[in-house]
C-alpha atoms as an extended CHARMM CRD file, in Angstrom:
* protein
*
       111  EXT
         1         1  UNK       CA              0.0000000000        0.0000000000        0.0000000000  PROA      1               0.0000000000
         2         2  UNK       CA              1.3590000000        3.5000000000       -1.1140000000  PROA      2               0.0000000000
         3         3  UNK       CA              2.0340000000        5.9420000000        2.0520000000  PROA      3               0.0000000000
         4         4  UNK       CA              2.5020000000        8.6080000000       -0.6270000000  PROA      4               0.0000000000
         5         5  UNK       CA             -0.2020000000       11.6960000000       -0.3320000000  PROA      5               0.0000000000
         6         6  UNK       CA             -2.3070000000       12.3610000000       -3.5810000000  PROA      6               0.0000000000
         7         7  UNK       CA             -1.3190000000       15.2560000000       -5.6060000000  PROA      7               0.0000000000
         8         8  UNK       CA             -4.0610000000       18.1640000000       -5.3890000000  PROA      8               0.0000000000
         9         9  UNK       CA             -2.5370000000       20.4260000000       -7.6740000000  PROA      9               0.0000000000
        10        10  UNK       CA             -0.4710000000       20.4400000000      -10.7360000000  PROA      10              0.0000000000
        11        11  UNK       CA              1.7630000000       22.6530000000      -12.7590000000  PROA      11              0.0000000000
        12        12  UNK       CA              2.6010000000       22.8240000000      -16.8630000000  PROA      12              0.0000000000
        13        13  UNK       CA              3.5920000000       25.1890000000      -18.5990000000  PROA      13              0.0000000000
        14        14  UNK       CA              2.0320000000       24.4230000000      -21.4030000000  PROA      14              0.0000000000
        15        15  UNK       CA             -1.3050000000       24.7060000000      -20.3380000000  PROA      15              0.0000000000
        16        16  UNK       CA             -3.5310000000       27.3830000000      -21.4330000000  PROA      16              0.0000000000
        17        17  UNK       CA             -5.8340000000       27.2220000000      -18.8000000000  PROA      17              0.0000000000
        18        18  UNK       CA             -6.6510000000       25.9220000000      -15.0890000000  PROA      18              0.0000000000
        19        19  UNK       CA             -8.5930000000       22.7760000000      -14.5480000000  PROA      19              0.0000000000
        20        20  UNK       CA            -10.4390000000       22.5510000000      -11.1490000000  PROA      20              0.0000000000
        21        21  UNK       CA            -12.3570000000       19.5930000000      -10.0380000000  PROA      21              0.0000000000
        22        22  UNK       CA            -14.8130000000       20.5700000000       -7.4900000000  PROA      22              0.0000000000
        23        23  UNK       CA            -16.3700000000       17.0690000000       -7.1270000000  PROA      23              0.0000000000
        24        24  UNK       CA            -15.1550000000       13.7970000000       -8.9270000000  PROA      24              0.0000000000
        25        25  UNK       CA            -18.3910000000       14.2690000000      -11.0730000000  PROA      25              0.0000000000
        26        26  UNK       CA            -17.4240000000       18.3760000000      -11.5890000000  PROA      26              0.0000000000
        27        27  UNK       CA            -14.5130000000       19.7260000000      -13.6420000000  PROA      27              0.0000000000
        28        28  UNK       CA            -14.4180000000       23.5060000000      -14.0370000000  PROA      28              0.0000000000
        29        29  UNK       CA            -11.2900000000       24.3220000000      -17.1660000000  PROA      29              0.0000000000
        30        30  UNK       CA            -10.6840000000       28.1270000000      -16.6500000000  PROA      30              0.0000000000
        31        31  UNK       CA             -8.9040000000       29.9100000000      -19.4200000000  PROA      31              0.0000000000
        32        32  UNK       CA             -5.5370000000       32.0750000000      -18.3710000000  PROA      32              0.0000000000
        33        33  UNK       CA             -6.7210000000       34.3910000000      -21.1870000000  PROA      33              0.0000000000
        34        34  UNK       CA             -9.5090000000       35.0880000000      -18.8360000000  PROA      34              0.0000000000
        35        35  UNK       CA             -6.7120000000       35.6570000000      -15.9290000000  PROA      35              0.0000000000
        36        36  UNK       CA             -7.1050000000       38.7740000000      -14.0480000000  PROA      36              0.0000000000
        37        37  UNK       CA             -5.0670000000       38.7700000000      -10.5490000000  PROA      37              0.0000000000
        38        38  UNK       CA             -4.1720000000       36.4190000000       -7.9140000000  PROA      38              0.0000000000
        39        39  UNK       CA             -4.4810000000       37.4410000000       -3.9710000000  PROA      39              0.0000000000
        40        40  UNK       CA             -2.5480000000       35.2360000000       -1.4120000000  PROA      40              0.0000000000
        41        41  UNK       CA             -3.0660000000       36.0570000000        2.1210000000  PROA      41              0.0000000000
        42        42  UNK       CA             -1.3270000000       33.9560000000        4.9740000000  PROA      42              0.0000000000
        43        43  UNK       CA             -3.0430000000       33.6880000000        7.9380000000  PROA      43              0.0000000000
        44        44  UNK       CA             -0.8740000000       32.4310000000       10.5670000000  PROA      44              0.0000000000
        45        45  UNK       CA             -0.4910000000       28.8960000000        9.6720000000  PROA      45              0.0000000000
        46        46  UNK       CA             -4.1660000000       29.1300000000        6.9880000000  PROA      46              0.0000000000
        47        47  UNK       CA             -3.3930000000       30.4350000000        3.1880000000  PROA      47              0.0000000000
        48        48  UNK       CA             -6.0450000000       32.2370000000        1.3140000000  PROA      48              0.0000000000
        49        49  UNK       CA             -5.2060000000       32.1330000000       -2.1740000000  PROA      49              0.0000000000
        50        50  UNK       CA             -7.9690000000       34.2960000000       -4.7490000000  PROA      50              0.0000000000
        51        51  UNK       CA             -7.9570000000       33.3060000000       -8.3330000000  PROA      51              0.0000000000
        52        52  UNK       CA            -10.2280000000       36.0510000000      -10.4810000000  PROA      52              0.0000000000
        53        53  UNK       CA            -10.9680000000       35.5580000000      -13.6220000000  PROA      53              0.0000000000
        54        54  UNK       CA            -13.6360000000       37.3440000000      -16.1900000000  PROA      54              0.0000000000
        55        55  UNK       CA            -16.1040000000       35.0950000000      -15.2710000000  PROA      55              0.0000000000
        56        56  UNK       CA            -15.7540000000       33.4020000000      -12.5460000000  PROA      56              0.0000000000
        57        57  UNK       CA            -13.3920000000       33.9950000000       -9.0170000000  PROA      57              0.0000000000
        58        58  UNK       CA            -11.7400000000       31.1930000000       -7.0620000000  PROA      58              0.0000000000
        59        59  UNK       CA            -11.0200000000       30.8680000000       -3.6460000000  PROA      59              0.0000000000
        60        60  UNK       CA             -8.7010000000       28.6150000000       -2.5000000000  PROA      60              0.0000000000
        61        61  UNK       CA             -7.9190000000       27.5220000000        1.1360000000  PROA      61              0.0000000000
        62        62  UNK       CA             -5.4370000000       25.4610000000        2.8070000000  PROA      62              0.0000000000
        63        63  UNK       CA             -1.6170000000       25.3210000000        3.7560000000  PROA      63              0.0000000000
        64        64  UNK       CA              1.5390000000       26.1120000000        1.5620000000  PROA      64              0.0000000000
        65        65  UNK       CA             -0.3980000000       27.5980000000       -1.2100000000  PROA      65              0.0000000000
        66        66  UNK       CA              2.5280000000       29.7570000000       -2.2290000000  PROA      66              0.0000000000
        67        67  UNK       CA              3.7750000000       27.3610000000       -4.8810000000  PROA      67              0.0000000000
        68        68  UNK       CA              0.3410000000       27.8950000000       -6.3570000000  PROA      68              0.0000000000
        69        69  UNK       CA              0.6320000000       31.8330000000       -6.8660000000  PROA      69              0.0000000000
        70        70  UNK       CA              4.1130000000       31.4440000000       -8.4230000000  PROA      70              0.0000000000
        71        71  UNK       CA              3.0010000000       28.9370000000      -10.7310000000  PROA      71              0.0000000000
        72        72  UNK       CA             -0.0330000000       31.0470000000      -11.6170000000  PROA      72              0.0000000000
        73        73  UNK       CA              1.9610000000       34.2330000000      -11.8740000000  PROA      73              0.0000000000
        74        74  UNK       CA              3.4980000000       32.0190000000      -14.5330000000  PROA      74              0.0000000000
        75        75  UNK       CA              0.4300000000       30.6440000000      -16.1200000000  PROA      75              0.0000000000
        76        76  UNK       CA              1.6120000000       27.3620000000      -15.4540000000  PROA      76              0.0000000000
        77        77  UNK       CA             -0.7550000000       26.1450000000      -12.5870000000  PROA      77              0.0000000000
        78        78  UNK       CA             -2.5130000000       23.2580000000      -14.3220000000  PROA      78              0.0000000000
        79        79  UNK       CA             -5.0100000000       21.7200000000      -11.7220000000  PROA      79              0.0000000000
        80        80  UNK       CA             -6.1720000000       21.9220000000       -8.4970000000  PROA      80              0.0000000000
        81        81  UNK       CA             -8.6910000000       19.9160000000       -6.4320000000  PROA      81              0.0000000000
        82        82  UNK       CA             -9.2860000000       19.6500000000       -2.9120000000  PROA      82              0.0000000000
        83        83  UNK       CA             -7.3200000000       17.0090000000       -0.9200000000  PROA      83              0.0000000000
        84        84  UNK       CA             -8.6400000000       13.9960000000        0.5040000000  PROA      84              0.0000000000
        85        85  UNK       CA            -10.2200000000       14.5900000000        4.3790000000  PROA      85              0.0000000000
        86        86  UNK       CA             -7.8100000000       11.5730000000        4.9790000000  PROA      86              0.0000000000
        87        87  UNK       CA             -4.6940000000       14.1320000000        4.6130000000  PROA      87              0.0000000000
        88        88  UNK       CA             -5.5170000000       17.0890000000        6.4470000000  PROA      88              0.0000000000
        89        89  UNK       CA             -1.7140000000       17.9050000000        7.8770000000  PROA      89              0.0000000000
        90        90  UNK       CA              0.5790000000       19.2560000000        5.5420000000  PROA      90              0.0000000000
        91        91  UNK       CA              3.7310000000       17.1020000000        4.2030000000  PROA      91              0.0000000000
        92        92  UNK       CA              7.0540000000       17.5000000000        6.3870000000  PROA      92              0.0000000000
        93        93  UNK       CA              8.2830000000       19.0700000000        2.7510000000  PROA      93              0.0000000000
        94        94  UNK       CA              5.9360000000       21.8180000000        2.4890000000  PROA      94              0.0000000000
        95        95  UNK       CA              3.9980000000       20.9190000000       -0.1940000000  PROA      95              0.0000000000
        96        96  UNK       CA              0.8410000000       22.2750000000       -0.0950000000  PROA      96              0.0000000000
        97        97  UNK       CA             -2.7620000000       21.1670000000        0.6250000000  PROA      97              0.0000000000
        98        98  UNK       CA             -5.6080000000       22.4890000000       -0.5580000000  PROA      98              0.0000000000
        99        99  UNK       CA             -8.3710000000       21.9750000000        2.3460000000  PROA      99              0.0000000000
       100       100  UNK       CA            -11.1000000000       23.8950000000        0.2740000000  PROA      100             0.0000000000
       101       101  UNK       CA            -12.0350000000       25.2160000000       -3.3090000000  PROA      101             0.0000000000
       102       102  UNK       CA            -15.2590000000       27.4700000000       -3.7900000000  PROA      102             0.0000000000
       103       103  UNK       CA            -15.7910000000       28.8910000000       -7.1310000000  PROA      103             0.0000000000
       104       104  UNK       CA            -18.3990000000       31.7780000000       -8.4300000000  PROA      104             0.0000000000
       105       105  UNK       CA            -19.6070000000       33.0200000000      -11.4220000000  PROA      105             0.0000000000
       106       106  UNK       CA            -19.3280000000       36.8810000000      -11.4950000000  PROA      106             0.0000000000
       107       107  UNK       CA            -22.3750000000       38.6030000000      -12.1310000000  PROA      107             0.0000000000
       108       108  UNK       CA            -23.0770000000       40.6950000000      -14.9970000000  PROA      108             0.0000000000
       109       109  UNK       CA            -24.3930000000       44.2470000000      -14.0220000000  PROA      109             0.0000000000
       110       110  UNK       CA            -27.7520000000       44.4870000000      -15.9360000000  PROA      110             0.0000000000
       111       111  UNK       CA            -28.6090000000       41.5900000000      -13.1780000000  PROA      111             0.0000000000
């Protein structure tokens, strides 16, 4: 049996956009054309990491979620998904964990 923690994020850098799975039934594949800003804020030991696009604005919480701004200052963060509830501490490598992903559609303003 592998001891080894699944992988909740990924980076390429040739992707042209960022895949999020939000359930195993839900993928979500955000374009980096559509990129706006990313917002990390650390929180003692919690990272808040906000991912706007046009459409649609990310929030991503967890530990270690540095890596994930610099590879999506680089437009290279491929995927992220939200850990297993069976790994909730961080790797003794600080790799990080994402512990939550919410996503929502920006509204227009005729609505």
């Amino acid at each position: 049996m592998s001891t080894k923690i699944p992988e909740c994020w990924s980076s390429d850098s040739q992707a042209e956009g960022l895949r999020i799975e939000l359930s195993p039934e839900l993928y979500l594949l955000l374009p980096f054309n559509q990129f706006l800003l990313a917002e990390l804020k650390i929180e003692k030991s919690e990272h808040h990491l906000r991912l706007v696009f046009a459409m649609h604005e990310v929030l991503v919480s967890g530990k270690n979620l540095k890596r994930l701004h610099i590879a999506m200052q680089k437009k290279e963060l491929a995927f992220i998904a939200k850990a297993s509830t069976n790994y909730q501490l961080p790797s003794m490598d600080g790799a990080p964990l994402i512990q939550s992903i919410v996503v929502t559609e920006a509204k227009s303003h005729g609505d």
